[in-house]
N, C-alpha and C positions, 0 to 999 in steps of 0.2 A: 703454549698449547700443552694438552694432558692429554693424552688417550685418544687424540683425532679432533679435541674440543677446546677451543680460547675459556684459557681463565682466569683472563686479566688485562688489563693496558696500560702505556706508560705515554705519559703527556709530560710535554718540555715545561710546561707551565705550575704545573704539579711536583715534578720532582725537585723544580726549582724550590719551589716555597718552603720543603719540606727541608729540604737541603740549608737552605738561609736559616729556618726555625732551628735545626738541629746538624749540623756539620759531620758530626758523626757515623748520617747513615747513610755516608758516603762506601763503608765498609759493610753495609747491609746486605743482605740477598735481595734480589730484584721483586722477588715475589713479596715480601714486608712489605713495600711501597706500592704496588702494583692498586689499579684502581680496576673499578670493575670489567669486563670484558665489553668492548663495544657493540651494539647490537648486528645484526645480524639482518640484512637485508636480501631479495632474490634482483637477480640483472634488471625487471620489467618494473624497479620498483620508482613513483613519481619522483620526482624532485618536492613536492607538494608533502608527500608521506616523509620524504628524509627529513623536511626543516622538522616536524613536530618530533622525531628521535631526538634531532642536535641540539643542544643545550651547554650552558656553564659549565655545567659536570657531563656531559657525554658531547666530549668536543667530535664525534667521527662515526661513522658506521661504518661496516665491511657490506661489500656487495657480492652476493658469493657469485662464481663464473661457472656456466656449466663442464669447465672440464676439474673440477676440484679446488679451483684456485679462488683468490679473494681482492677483492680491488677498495683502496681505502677510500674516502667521501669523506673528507674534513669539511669545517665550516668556510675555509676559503674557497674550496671548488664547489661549494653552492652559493656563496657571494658571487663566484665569476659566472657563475651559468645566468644568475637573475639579473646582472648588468648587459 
């Protein structure tokens, strides 16, 4: 976060690759690898609206909470809601 604002994410899957491709940016700042920020959802938002966010490249959304805070929504806890 920057100024009260996400600007950026980090995916286990992601840094792995990057990490295999090049070993050395194991020494990097976190922000060089960071992928773009997840989107940005409100509490009332469907399940229906999340799958169309979640994708290859945006494995998650944040759901923001009305007291300030943010609850993560990966692709596995909408696999589990739709089983």
């Amino acid at each position: 976060m920057k100024d009260g604002q996400f600007v950026g994410s980090i995916d286990d899957s992601h840094v792995y690759q990057l990490l295999v491709e090049n070993p050395s940016l194991k020494d990097a700042p976190i922000s060089s690898i960071m992928s773009p920020a997840f989107p940005v959802v409100q509490k009332n938002t469907t399940v229906e609206e999340i799958c169309k966010l979640i994708s290859k490249q945006v494995p998650a959304v944040l759901v923001e909470l009305e007291n300030g805070k943010f609850h993560i929504v990966s692709r596995y806890d909408v696999i589990s809601a739709m089983a």
